[in-house]
py3Dmol code that shows the C-alpha trace and the ligand (Angstrom):
import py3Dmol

protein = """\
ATOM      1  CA  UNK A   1     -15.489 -17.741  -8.391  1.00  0.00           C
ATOM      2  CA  UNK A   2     -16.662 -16.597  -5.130  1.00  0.00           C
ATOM      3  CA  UNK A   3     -14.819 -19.471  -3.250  1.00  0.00           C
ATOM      4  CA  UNK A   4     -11.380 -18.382  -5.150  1.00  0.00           C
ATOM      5  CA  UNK A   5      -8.932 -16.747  -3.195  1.00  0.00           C
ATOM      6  CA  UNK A   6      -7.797 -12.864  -3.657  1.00  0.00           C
ATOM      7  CA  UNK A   7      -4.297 -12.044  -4.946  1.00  0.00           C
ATOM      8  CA  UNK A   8      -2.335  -9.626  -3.347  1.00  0.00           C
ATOM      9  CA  UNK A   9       1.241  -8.225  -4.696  1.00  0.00           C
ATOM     10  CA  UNK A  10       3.946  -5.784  -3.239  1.00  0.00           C
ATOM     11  CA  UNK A  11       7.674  -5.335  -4.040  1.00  0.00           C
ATOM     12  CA  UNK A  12       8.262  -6.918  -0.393  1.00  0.00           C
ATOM     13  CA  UNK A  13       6.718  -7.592   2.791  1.00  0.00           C
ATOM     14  CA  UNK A  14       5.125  -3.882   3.272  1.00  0.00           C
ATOM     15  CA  UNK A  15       1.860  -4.921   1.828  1.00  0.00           C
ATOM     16  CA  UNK A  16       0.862  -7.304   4.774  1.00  0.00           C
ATOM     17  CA  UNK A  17      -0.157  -3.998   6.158  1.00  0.00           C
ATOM     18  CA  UNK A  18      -2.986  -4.285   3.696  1.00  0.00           C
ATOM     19  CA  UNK A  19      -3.552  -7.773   3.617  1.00  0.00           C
ATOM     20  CA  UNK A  20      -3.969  -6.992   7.248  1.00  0.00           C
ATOM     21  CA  UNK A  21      -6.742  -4.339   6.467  1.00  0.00           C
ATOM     22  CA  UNK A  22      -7.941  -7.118   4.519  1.00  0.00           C
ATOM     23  CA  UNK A  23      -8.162  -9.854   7.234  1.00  0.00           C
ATOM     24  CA  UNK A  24      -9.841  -7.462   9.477  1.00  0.00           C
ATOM     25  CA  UNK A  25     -12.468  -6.388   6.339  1.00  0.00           C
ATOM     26  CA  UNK A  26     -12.801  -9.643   4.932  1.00  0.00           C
ATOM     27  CA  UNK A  27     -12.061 -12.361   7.369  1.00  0.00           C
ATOM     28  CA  UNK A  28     -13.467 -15.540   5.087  1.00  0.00           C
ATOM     29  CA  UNK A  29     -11.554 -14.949   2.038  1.00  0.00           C
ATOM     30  CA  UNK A  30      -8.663 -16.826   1.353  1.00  0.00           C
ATOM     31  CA  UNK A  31      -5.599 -14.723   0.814  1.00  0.00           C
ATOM     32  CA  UNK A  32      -2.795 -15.419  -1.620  1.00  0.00           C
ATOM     33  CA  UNK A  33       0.282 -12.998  -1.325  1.00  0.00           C
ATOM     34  CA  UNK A  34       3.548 -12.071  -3.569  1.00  0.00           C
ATOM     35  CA  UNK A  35       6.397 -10.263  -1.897  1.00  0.00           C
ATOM     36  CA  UNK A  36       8.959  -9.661  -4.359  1.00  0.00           C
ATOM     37  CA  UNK A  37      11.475  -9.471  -1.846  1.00  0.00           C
ATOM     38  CA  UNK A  38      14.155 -10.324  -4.690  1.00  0.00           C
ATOM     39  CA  UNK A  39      13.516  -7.222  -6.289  1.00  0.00           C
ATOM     40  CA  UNK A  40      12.639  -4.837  -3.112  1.00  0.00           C
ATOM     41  CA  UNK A  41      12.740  -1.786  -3.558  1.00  0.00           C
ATOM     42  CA  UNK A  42      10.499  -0.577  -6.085  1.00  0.00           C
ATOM     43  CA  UNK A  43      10.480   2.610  -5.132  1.00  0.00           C
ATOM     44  CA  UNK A  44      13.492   3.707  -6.982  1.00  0.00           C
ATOM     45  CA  UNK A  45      13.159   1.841  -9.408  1.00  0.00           C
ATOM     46  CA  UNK A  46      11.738   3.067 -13.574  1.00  0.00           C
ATOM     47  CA  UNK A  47       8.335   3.248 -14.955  1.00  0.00           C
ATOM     48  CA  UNK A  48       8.982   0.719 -17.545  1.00  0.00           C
ATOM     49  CA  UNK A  49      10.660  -1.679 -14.945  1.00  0.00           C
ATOM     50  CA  UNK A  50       7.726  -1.531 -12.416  1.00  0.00           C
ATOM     51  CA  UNK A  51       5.513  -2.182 -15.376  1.00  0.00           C
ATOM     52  CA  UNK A  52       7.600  -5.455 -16.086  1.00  0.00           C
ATOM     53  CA  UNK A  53       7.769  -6.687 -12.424  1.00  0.00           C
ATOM     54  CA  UNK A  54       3.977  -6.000 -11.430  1.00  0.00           C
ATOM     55  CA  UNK A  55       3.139  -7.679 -14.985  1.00  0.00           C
ATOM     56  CA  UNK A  56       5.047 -10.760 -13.697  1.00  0.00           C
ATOM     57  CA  UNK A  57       3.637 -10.572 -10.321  1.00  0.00           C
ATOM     58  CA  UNK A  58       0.256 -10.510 -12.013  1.00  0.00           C
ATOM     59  CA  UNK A  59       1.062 -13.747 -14.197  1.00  0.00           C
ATOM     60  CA  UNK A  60       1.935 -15.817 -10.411  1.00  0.00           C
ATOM     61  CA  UNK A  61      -0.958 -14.656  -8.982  1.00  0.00           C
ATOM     62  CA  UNK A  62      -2.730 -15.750 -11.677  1.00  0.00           C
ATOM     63  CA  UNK A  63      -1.291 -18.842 -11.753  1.00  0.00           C
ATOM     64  CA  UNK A  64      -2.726 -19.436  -7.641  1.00  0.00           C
ATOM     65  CA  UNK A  65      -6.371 -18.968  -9.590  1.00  0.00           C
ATOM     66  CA  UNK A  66      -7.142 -15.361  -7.945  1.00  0.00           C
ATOM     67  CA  UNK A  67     -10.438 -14.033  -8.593  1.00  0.00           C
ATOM     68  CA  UNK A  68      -9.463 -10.442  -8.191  1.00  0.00           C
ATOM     69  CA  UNK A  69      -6.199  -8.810  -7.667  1.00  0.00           C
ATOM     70  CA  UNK A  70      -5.021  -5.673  -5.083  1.00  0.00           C
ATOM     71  CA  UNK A  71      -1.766  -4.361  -5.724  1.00  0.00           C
ATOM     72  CA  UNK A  72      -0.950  -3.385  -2.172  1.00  0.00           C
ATOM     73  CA  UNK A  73       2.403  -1.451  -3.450  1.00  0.00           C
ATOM     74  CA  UNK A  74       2.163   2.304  -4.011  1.00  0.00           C
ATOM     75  CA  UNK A  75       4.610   2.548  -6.318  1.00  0.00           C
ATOM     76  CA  UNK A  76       3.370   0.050  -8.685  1.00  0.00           C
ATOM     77  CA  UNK A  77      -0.009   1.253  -8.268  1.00  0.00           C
ATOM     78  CA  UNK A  78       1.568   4.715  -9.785  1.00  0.00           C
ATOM     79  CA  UNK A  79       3.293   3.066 -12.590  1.00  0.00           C
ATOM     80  CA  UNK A  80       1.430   0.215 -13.518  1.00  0.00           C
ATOM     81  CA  UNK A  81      -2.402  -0.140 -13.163  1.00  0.00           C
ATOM     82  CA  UNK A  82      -3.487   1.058 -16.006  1.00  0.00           C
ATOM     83  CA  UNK A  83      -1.170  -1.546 -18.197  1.00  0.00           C
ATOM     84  CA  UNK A  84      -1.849  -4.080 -15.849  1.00  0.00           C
ATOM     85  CA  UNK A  85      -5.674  -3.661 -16.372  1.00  0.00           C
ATOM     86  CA  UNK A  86      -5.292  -3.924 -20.319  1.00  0.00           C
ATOM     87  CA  UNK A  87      -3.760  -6.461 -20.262  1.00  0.00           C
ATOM     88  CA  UNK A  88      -5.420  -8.440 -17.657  1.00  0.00           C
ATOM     89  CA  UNK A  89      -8.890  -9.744 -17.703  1.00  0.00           C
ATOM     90  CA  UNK A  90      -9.924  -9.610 -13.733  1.00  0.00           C
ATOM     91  CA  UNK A  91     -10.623  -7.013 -11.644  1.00  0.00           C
ATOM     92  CA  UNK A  92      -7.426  -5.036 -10.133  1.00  0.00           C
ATOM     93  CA  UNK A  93      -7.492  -2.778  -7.827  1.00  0.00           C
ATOM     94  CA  UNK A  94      -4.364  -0.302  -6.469  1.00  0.00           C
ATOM     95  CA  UNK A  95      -4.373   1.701  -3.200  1.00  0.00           C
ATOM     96  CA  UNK A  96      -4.013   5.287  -4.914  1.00  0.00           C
ATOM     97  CA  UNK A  97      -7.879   6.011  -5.653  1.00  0.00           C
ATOM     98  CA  UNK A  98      -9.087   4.689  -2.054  1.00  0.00           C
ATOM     99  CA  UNK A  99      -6.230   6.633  -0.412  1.00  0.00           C
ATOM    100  CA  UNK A 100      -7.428   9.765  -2.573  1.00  0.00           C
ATOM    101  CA  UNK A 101     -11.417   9.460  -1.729  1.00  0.00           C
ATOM    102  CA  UNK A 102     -10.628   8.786   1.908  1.00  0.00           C
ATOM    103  CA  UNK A 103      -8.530  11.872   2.084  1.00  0.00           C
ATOM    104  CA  UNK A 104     -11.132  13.853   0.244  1.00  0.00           C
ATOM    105  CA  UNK A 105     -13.922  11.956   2.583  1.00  0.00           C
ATOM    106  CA  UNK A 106     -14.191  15.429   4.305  1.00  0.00           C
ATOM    107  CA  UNK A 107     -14.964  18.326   2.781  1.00  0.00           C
ATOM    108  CA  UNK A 108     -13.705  20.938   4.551  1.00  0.00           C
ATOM    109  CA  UNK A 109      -9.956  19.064   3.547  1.00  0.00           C
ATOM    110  CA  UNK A 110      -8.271  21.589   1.001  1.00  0.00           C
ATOM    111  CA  UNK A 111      -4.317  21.471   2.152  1.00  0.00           C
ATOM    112  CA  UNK A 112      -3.079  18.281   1.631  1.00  0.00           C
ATOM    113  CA  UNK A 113       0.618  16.629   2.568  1.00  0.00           C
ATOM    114  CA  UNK A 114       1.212  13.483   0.853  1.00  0.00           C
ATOM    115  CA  UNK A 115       4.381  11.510   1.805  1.00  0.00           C
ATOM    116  CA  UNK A 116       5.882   8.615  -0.648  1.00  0.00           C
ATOM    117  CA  UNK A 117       8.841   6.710  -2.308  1.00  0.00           C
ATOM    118  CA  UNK A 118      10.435   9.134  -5.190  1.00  0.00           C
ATOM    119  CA  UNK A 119       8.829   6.522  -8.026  1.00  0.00           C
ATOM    120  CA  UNK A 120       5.078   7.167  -6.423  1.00  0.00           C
ATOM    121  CA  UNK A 121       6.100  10.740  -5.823  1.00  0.00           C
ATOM    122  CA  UNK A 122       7.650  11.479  -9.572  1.00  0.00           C
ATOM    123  CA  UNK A 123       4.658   9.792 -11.311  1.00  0.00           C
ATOM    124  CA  UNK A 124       2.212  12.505  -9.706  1.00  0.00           C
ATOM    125  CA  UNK A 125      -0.544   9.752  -9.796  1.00  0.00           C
ATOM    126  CA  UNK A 126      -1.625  10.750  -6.464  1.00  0.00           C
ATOM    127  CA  UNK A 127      -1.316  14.619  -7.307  1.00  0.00           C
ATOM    128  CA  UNK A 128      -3.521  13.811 -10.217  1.00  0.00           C
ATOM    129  CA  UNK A 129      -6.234  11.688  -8.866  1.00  0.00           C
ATOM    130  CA  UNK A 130      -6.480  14.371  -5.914  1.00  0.00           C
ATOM    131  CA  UNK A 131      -7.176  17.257  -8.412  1.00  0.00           C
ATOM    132  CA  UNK A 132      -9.493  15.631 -11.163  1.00  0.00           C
ATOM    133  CA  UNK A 133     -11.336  15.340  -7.936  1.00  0.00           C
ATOM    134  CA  UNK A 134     -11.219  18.475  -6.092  1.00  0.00           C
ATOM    135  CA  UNK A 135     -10.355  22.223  -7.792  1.00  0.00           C
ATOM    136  CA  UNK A 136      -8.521  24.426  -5.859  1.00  0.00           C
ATOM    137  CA  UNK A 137      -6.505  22.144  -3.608  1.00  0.00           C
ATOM    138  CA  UNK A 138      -3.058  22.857  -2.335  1.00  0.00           C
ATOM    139  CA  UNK A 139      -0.843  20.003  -2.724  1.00  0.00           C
ATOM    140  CA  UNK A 140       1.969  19.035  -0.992  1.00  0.00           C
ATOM    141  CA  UNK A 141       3.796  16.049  -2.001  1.00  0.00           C
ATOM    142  CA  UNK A 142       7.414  15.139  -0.356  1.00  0.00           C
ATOM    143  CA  UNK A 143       9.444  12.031  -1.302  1.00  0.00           C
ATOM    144  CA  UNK A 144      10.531  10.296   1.954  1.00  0.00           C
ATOM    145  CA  UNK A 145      12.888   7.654   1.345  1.00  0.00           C
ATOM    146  CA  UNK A 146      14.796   7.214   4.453  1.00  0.00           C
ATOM    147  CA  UNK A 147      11.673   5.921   6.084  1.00  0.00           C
ATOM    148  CA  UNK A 148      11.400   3.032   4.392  1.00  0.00           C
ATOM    149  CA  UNK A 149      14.321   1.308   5.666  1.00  0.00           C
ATOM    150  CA  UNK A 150      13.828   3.550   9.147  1.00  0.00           C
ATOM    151  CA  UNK A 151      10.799   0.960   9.616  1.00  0.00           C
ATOM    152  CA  UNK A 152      12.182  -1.847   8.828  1.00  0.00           C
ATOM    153  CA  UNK A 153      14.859  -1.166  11.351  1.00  0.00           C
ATOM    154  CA  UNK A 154      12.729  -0.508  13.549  1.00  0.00           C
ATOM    155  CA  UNK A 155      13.354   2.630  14.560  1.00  0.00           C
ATOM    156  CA  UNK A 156       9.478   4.344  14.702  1.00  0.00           C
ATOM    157  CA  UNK A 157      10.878   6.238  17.980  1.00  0.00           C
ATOM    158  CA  UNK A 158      14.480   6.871  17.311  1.00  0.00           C
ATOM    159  CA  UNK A 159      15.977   9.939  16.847  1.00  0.00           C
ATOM    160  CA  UNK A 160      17.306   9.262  13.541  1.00  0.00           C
ATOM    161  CA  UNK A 161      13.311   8.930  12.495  1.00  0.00           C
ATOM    162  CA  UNK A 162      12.544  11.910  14.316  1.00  0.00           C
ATOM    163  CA  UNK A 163      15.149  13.821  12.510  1.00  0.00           C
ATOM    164  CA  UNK A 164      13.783  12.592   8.972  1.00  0.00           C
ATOM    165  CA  UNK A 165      10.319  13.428   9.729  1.00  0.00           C
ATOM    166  CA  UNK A 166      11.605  16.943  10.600  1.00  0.00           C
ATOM    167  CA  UNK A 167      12.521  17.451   7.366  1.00  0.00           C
ATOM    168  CA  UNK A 168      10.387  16.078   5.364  1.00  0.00           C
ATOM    169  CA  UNK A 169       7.262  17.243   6.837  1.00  0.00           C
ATOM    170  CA  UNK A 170       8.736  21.076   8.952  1.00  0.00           C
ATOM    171  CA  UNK A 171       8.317  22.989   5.567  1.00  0.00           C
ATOM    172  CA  UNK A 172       4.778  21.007   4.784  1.00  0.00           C
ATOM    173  CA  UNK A 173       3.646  21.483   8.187  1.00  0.00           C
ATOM    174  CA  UNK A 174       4.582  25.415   8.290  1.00  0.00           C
ATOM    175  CA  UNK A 175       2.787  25.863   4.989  1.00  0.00           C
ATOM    176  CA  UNK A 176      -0.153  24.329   6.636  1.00  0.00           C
ATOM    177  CA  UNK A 177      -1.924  21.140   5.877  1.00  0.00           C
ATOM    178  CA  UNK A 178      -5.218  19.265   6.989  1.00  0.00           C
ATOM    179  CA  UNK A 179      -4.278  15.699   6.186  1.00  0.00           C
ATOM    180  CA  UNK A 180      -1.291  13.917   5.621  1.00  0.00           C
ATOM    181  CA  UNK A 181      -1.758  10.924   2.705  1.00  0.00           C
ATOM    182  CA  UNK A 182       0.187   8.121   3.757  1.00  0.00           C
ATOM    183  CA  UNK A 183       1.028   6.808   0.256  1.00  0.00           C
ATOM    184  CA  UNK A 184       3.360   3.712   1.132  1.00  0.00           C
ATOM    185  CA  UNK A 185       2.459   0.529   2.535  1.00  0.00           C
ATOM    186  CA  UNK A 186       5.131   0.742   5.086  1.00  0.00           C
ATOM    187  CA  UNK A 187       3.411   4.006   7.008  1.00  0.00           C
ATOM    188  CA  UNK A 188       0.933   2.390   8.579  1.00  0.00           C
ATOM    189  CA  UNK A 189       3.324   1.549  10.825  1.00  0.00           C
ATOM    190  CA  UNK A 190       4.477   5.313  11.569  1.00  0.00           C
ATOM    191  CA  UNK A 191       0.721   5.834  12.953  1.00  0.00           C
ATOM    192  CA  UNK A 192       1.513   6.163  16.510  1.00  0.00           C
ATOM    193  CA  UNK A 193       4.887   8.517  16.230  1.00  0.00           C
ATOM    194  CA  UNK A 194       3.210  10.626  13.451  1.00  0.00           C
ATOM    195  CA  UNK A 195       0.152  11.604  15.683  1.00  0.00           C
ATOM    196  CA  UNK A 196       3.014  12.632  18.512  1.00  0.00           C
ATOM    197  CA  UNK A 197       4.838  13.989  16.210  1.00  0.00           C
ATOM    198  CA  UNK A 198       2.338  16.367  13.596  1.00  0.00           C
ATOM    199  CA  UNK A 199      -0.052  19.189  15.197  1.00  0.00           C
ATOM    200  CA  UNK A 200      -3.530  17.556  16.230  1.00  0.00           C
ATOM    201  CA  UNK A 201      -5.726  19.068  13.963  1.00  0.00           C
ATOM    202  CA  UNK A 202      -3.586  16.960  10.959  1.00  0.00           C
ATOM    203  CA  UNK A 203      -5.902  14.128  10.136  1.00  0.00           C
ATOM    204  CA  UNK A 204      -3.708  11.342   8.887  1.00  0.00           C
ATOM    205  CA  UNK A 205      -5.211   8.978   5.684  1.00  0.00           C
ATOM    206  CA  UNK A 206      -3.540   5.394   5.684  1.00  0.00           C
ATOM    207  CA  UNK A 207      -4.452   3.520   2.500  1.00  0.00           C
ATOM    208  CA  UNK A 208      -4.332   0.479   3.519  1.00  0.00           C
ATOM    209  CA  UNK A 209      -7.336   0.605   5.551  1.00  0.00           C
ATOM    210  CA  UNK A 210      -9.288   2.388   2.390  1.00  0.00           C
ATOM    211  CA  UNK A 211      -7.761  -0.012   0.536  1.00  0.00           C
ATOM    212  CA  UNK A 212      -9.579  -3.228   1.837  1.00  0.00           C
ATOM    213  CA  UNK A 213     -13.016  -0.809   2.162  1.00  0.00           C
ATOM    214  CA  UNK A 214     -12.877  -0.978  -1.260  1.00  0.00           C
ATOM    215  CA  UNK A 215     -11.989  -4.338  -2.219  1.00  0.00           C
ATOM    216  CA  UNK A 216     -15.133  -5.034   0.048  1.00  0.00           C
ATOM    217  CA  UNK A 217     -17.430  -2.757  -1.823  1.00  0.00           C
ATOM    218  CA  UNK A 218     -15.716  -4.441  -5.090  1.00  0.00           C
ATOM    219  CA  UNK A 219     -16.691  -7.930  -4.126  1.00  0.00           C
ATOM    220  CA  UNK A 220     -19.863  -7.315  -3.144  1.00  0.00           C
ATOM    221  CA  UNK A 221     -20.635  -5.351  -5.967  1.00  0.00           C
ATOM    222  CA  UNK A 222     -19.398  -8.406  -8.789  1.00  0.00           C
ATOM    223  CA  UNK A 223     -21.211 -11.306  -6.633  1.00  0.00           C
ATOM    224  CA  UNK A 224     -17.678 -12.197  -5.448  1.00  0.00           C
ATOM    225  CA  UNK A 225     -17.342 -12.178  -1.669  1.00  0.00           C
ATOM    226  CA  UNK A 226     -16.885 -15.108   0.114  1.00  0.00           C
ATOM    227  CA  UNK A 227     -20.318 -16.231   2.168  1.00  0.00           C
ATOM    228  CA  UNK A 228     -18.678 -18.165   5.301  1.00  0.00           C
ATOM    229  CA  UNK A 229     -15.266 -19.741   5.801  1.00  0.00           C
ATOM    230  CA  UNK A 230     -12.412 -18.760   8.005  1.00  0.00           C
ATOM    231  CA  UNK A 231      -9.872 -17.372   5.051  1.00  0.00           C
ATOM    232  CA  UNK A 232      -6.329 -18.256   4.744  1.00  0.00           C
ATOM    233  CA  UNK A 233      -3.150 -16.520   3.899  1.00  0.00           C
ATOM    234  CA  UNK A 234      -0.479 -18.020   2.117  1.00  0.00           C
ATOM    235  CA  UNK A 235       2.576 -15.671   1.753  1.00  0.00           C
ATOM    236  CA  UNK A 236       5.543 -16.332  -1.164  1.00  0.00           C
ATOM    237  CA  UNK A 237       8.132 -14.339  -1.551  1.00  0.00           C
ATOM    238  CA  UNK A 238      10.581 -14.274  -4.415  1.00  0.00           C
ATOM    239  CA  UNK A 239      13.765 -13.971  -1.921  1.00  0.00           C
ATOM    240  CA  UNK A 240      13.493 -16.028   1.792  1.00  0.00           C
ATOM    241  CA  UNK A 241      15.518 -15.228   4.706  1.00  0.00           C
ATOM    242  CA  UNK A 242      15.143 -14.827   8.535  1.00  0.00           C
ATOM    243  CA  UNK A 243      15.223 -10.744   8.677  1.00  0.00           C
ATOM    244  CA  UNK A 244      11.736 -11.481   6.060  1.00  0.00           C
ATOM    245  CA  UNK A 245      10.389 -13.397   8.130  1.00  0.00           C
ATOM    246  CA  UNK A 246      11.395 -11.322  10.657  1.00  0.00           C
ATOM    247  CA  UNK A 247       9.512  -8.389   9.082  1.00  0.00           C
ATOM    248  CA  UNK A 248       6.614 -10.206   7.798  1.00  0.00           C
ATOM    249  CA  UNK A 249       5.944 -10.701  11.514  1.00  0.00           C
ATOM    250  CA  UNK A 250       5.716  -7.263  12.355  1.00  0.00           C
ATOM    251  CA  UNK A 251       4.018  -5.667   8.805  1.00  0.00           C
ATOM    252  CA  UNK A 252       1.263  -8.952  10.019  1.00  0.00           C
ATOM    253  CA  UNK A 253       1.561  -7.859  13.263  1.00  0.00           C
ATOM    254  CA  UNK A 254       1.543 -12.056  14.113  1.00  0.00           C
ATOM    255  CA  UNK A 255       3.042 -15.023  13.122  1.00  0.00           C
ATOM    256  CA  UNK A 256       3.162 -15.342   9.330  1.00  0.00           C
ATOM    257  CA  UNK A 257       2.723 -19.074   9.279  1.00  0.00           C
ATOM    258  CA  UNK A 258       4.972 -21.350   6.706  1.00  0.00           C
ATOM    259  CA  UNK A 259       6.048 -18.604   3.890  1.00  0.00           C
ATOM    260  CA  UNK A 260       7.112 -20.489   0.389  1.00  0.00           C
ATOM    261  CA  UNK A 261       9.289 -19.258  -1.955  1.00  0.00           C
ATOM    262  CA  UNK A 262       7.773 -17.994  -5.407  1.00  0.00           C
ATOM    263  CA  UNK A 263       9.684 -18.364  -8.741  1.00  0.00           C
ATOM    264  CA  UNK A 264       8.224 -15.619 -11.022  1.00  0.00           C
TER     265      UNK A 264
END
"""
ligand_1 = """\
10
DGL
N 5.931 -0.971 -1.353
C 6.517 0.305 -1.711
C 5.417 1.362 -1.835
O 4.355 1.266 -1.239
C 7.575 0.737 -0.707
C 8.834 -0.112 -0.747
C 9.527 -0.066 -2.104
O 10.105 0.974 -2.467
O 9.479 -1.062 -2.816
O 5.592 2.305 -2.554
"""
view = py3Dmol.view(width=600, height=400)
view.addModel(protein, "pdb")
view.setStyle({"model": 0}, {"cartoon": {"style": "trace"}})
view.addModel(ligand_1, "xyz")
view.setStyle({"model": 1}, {"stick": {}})
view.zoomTo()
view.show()
């Protein structure tokens, strides 16, 4: 199984921020990846219809021979882990618990922001997994969903963003926090205008970079990591067109190579 690749899934082309993370982690391991850019967004999407969609995104990645599985999407990490690890017999892994222990990494961390879509945000995953963890934390947990399609635009230093990020995070940030949990795969992006932007003593967790420290730790621990080999990424995605491709380049942050389309 070692020599099989990994199987990564988000509701679009977000999660190439973590298949980036990946890369960088994990550079011999062959990389097969599901947008469902048909379906995008998830993040407003119900529980039970997140369940369905991951469950079929699952059953393709399957279908590639994965040997283990990251869901790369926040919001379907929320909904649909648990199900998805019933009913599946491989190891899956979802970006909530590595986001959680990286923000909790320090132990002075008590105040906590956490910024999301309104699905990830509504199914308190993250607010749960933060306080099984850690008594007597203050939580703060915002859905943000203008900045979703703020990034995709483009716009990380416009003033539209600017004026979002004022109000999601002005009554967070007056309240006080130490870190600011980036729960969405499209944050990463955000890096550079939130560290302008928030006072310098916020410490800002990304998960995708957790994310792929754990899918290492993961591998190694099941005798599953690739030995030598210079991996490759194949990307589908369940909807083509030039603004994906267009995007892919950017969440990749290079060229995305030949992208096929997946039938689910
Ligand atoms: N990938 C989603 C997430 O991380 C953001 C985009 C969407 O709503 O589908 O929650």
């Amino acid at each position: 199984m070692r020599d099989a690749p990994l199987g990564i899934f988000d509701s679009g082309v977000g999660g190439l921020t973590v298949v980036r993370a990946v890369q960088r982690l994990l550079p011999a391991e062959d990389i097969v990846y599901l947008g469902d850019t048909a379906r995008v967004p998830y993040g407003s999407k119900s529980p039970e219809t997140i369940r369905q969609f991951a469950a079929e995104d699952v059953r393709f990645l399957l279908s590639h021979g994965v040997k283990a599985i990251v869901i790369a999407c926040n919001t379907a990490t929320a909904h649909a882990l648990p199900a998805l690890r019933e009913s599946f017999n491989l190891p899956i892994i979802g970006v909530i618990q590595p986001g959680v222990e990286a923000t909790l990494a320090d132990p002075e961390t008590e105040r906590i922001g956490i910024i999301a879509t309104r699905g990830t945000i509504r199914s308190h995953a993250y607010q749960h997994a933060l306080a099984q963890r850690r008594t007597g934390l203050i939580i703060h947990a915002r859905s943000a969903p203008l900045l979703v399609p703020l990034i995709e635009e483009d716009w990380l230093e416009h003033p539209a963003t600017e004026a979002a990020l004022h109000t999601y995070l002005d009554p967070m940030v007056g309240k006080g926090i130490d870190a600011l949990l980036l729960a969405c795969t499209h944050y990463p992006l955000l890096v550079p205008t939130l560290e302008a932007f928030l006072p310098g003593e916020v410490r800002l967790v990304d998960s995708a970079t957790t994310c792929a420290e754990h899918l290492a730790r993961l591998l190694d621990e099941r005798s599953l990591a690739r030995e030598s080999g210079e991996g490759e990424l194949r990307i589908h995605l369940t909807d083509l067109s030039e603004e994906f491709e267009q995007l892919a380049q950017r969440f990749l942050a290079r060229p995305p190579g030949r992208i096929r389309r997946a039938v689910l």
